[in-house]
C-alpha positions as CSV (number, residue, x, y, z in Angstrom):
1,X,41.0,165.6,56.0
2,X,41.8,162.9,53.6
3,X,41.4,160.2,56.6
4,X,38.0,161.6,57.0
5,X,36.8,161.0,53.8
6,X,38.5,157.5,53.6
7,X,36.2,156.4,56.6
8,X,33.4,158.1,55.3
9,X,33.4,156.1,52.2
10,X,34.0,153.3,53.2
11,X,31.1,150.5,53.2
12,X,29.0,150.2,56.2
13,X,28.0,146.2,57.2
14,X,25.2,145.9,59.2
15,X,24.6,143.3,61.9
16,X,22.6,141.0,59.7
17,X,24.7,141.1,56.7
18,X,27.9,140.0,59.4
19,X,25.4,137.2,60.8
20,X,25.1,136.1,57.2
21,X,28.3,136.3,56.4
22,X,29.5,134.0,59.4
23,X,26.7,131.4,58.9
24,X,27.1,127.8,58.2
25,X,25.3,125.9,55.2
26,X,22.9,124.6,57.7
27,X,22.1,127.9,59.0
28,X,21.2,129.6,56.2
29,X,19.4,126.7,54.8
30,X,16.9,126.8,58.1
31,X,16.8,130.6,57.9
32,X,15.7,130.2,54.1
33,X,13.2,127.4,55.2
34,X,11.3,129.2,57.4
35,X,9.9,131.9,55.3
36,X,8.8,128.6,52.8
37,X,5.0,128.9,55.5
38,X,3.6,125.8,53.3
39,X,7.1,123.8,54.3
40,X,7.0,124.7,57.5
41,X,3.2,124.0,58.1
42,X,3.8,120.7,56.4
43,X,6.8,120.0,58.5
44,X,4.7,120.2,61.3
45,X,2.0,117.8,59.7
46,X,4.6,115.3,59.6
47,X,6.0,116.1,63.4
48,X,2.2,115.1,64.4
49,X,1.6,112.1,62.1
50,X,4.9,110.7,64.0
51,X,4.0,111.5,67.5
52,X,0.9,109.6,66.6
53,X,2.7,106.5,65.2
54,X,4.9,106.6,69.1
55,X,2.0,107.0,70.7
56,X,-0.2,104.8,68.5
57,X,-1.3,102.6,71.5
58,X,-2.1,105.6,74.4
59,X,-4.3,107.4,71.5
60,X,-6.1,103.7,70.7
61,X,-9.6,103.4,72.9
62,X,-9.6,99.6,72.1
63,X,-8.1,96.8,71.6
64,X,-7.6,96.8,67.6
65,X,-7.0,92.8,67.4
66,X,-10.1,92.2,69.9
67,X,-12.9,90.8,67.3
68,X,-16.7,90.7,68.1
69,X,-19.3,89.3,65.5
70,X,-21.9,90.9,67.0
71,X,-20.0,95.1,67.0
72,X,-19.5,94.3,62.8
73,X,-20.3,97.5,61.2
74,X,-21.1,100.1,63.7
75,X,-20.8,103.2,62.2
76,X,-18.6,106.3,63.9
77,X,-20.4,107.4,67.2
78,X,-21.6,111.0,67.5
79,X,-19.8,112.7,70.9
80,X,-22.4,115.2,72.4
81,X,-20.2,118.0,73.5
82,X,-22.4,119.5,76.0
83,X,-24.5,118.2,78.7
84,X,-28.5,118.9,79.2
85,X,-28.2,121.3,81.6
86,X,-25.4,123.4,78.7
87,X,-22.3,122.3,80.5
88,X,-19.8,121.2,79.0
89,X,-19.2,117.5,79.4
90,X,-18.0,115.7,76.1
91,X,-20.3,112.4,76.1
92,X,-21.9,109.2,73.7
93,X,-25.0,107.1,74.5
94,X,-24.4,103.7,74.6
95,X,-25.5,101.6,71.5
96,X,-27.9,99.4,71.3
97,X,-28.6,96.3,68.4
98,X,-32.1,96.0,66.6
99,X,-32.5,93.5,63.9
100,X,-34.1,96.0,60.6
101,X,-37.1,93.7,59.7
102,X,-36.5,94.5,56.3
103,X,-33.4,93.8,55.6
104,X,-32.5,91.6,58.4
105,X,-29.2,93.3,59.4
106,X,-28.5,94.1,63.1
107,X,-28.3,98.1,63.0
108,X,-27.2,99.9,65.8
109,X,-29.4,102.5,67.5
110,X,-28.3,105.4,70.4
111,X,-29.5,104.3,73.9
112,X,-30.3,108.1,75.2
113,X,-31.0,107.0,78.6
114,X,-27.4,105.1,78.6
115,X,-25.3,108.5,78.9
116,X,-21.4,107.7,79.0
117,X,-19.1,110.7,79.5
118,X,-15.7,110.8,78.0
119,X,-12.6,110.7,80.7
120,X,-8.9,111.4,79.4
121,X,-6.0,109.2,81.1
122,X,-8.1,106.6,81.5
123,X,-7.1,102.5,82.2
124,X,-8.0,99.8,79.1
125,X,-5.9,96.9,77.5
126,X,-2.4,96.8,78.8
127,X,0.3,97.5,76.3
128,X,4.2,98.7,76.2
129,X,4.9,102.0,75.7
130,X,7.5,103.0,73.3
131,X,8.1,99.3,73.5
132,X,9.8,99.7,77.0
133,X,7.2,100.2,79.6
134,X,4.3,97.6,80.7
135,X,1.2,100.1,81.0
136,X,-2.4,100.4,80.4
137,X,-2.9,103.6,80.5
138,X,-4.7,105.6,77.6
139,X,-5.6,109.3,76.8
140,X,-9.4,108.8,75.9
141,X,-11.7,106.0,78.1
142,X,-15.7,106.2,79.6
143,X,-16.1,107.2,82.9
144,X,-17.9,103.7,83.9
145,X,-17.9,100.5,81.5
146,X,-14.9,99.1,78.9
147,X,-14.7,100.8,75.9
148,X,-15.2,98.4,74.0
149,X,-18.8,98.6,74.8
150,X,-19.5,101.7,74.0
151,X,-16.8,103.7,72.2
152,X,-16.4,103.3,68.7
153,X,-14.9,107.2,67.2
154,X,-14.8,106.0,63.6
155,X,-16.9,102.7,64.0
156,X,-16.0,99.3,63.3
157,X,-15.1,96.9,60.8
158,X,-16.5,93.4,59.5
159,X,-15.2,91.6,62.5
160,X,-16.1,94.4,64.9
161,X,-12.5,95.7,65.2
162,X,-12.5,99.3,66.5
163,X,-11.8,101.2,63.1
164,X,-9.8,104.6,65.3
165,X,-7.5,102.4,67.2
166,X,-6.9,100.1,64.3
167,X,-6.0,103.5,62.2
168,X,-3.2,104.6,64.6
169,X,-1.7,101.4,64.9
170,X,-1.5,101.2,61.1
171,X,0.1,104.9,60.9
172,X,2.6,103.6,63.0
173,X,3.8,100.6,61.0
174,X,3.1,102.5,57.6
175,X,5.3,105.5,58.4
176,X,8.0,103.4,60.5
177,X,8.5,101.3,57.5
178,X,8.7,104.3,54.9
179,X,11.6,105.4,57.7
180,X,13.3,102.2,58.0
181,X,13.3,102.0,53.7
182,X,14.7,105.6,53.5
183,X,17.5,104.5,56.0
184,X,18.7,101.6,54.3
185,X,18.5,103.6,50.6
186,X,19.8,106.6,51.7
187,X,23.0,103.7,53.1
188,X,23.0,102.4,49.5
189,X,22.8,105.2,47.3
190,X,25.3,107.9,49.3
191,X,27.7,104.4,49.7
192,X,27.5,103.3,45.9
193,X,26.9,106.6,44.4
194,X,30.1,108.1,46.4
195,X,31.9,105.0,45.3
196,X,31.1,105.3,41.6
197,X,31.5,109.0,41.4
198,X,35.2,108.6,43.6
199,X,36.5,105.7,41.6
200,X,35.1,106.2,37.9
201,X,37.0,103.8,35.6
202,X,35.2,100.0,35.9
203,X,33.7,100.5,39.1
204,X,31.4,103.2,38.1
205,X,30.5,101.6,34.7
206,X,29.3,98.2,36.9
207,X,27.1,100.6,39.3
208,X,25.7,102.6,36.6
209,X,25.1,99.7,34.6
210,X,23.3,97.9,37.9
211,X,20.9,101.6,38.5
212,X,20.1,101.6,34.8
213,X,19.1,97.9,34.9
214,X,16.9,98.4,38.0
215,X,15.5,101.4,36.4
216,X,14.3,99.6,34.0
217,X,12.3,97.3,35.4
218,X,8.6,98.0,35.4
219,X,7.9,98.8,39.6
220,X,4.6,97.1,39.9
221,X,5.5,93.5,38.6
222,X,9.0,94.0,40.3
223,X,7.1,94.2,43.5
224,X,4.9,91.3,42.7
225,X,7.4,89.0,42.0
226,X,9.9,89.8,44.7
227,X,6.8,89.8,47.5
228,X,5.3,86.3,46.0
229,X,8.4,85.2,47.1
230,X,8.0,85.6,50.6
231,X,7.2,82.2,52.2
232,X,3.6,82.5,53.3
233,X,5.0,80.5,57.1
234,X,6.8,84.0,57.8
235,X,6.2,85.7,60.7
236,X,4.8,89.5,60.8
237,X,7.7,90.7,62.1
238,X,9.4,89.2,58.9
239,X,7.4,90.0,56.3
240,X,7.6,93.4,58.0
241,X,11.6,93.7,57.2
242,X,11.2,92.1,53.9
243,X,9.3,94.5,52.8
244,X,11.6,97.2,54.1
245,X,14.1,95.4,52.2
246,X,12.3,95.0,49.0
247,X,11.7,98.8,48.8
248,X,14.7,100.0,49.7
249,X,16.5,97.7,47.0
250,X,14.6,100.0,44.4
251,X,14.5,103.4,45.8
252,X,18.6,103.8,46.0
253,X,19.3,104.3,42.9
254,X,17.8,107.3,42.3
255,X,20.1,108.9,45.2
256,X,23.2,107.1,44.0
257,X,22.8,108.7,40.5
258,X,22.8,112.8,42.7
259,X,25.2,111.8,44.8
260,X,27.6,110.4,41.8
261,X,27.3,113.9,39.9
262,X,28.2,115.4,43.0
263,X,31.1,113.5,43.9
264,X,32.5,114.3,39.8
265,X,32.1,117.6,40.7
266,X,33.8,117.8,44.1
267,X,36.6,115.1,43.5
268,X,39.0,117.9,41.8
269,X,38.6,120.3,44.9
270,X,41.4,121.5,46.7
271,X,39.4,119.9,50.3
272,X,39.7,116.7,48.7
273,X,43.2,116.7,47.7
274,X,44.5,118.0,51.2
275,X,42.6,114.9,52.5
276,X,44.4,112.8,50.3
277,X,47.7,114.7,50.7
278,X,47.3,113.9,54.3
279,X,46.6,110.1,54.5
280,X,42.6,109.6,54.6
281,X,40.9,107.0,53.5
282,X,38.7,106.7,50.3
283,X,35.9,105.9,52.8
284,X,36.7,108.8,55.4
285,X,36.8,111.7,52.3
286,X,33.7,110.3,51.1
287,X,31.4,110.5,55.0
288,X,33.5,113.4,56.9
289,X,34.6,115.4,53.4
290,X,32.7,115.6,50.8
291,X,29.2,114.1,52.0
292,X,28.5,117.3,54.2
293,X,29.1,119.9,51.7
294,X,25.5,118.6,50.3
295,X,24.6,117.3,52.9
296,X,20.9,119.5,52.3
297,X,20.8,118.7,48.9
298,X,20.5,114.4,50.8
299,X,17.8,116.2,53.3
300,X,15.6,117.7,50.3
301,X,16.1,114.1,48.9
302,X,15.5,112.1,51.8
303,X,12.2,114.3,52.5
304,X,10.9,113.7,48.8
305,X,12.1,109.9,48.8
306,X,9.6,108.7,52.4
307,X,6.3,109.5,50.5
308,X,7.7,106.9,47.9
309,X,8.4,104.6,50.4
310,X,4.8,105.0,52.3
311,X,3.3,104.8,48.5
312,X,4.6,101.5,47.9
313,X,4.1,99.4,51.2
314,X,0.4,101.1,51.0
315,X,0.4,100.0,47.4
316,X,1.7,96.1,47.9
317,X,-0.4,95.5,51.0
318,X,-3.5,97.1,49.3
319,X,-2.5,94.1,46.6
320,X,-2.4,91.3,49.1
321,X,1.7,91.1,48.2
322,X,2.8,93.1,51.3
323,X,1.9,93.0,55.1
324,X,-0.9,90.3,55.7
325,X,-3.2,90.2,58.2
326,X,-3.3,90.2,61.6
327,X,-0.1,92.8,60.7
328,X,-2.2,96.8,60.6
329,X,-1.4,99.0,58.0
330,X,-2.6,101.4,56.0
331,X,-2.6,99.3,52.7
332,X,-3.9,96.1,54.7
333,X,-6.7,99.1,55.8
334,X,-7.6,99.6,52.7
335,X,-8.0,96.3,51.6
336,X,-11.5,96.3,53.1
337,X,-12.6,99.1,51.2
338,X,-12.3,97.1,47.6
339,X,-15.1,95.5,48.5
340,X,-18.1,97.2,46.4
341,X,-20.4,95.9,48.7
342,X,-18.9,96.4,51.7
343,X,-18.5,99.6,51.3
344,X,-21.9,100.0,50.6
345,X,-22.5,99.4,54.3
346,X,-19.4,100.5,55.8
347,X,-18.1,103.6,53.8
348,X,-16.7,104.6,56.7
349,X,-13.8,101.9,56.1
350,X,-12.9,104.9,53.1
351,X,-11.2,106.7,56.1
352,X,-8.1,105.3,56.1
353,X,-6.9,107.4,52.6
354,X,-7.4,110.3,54.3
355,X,-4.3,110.0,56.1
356,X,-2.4,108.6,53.4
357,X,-2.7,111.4,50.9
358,X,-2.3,114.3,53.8
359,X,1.1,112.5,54.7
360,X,2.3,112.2,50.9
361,X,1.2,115.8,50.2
362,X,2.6,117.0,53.2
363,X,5.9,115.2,52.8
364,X,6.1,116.5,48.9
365,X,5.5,120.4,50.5
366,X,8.0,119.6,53.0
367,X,10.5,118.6,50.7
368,X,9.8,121.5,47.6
369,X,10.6,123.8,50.6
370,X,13.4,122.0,51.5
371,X,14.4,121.5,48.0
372,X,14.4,125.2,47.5
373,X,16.1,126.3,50.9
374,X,19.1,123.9,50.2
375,X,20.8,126.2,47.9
376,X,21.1,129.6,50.3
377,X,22.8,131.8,47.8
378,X,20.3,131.1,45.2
């Protein structure tokens, strides 16, 4: 009788109180994340905006270095969706330039008896794909005459560059750079943070002393003076890494000063002492110990720290101190657009903020959700 009662009181566990019981950090913090919709829809933004930067040159119709004096300032083509007879067969009419007697400016008019119907997989300027592959294959072409002749999706610039494939190719370096500058901080900061917040004694007065100096530099002149500096004979390509350099010389410390509380936190744990009791290294404690117990408090971090990143190259090339020209990006983009007057005739050249602000706000939604799953038994 007694036995009976015994098991009848005792607790009952359910299935999903076990699974919870038996998960790792990582689990719970992606169980946790995917109720955050907002998060999840903005990780998903992201996802896309990077598929595009891979593919940048398969989505690009034209070539976005080719320059044509006399495509300057076409405005974005309308696509006719469906055909006279109601089917549907996506199409543009060719374009065709008339000088405006009034103000003497070539404009562009639609040619309706030059009907040019939109193929996908189509052949156009060869290319490497993912940087590997010799192709010229790409998703969006005419189904008779070069692009170039008759497909402009967000029109064209001064020099009658294709404005849509110039776009892609600038997401491409723009977010590619945020990831390379995010890399190389998140190096620094876990590396001299951990060491700081290990150590203490000298070591971690030097490092803090070093974070609170570059903290309190003003960022704007910081950049200025640092990017005059590049030699104006660089290449691209090296202007490119110095940039990624430069920025992720100021966006460590930030990180360094998270991981350093964490470290004076975790230092005393019992973990940490059986590592030492048993012969690790400073070095191996810090990456295979103690990094991965907060290792989603880096993620939420990591995710906040890129929009940073894509801020400030859009900021110094939009300044003239970043990428230059012929490099593509979405500050050397928007360097067109300061002109008052240009954009008076072109304000289509405006485009290229869109995708800057939906990438920073869905980077700062990914990483508040992020932020927010990290701590699982909150």
């Amino acid at each position: 009788m007694s036995a009976a009662i015994s098991t009848a009181a005792a607790p009952v566990t359910t299935a999903a109180e076990e699974k919870v019981a038996v998960a790792t950090q990582l689990q719970l913090t992606w169980w946790r994340f995917r109720r955050h919709k907002v998060a999840v829809a903005s990780g998903v933004i992201v996802l896309f905006f990077y598929l595009v930067a891979v593919l940048a040159d398969f989505l690009a119709t034209n070539d976005p270095y080719a320059t044509l004096a006399a495509r300057s300032y076409i405005p974005p083509q309308e696509i006719h969706w469906f055909d006279a007879d109601g089917s549907f067969r996506p199409h543009v009419f060719a374009l065709e330039g008339k000088r405006d007697m009034k103000t003497f400016r070539l404009v562009y008019v639609a040619d309706p008896e030059d009907k040019r119907y939109l193929e996908l997989f189509v052949d156009g300027y060869p290319y490497r794909l993912l940087g590997l592959f010799e192709t010229n294959l790409h998703l969006l072409g005419l189904d008779r005459g070069a692009p170039e002749e008759a497909l402009f999706l967000l029109g064209t610039d001064q020099l009658g560059r294709d404005f849509w494939s110039r776009l892609v190719l600038a997401t491409r370096t723009s977010l590619f750079i945020g990831l390379a500058g995010v890399a190389i901080s998140l190096f620094l900061g876990v590396l001299l943070g951990g060491i700081s917040g290990m150590y203490g004694g000298w070591i971690d007065t030097v490092i803090q002393r070093v974070i609170e100096i570059l903290r309190s530099i003003p960022t704007i002149p910081l950049w200025m003076g640092l990017a005059a500096a590049l030699p104006a004979t660089w290449s691209v390509l090296q202007v490119y890494l110095a940039i990624t350099v430069i920025i992720s010389l100021i966006g460590w410390t930030e990180l360094a000063r998270v991981v350093r509380g964490r470290f004076l936190s975790l230092r005393e744990e019992d973990f940490v002492m059986a590592a030492e009791l048993a012969g690790a290294s400073q070095l191996r404690i810090i990456f295979r110990h103690m990094v991965p117990s907060f290792l989603s408090h880096i993620i939420a971090a990591v995710s906040l720290a890129l929009p940073a990143m894509i801020i400030s190259e859009t900021t110094l090339s939009f300044l003239g101190l970043g990428l230059r020209p012929p490099a593509i990006s979405w500050g050397v983009l928007l360097q067109d657009a300061q002109n008052i007057q240009a954009l008076a005739i072109a304000p289509w050249l405006l485009m290229a903020a869109i995708p800057v602000i939906v990438v920073i706000l869905a980077f700062n939604f990914l990483g508040d959700g992020l932020r927010d799953a990290a701590d699982p038994y909150g």
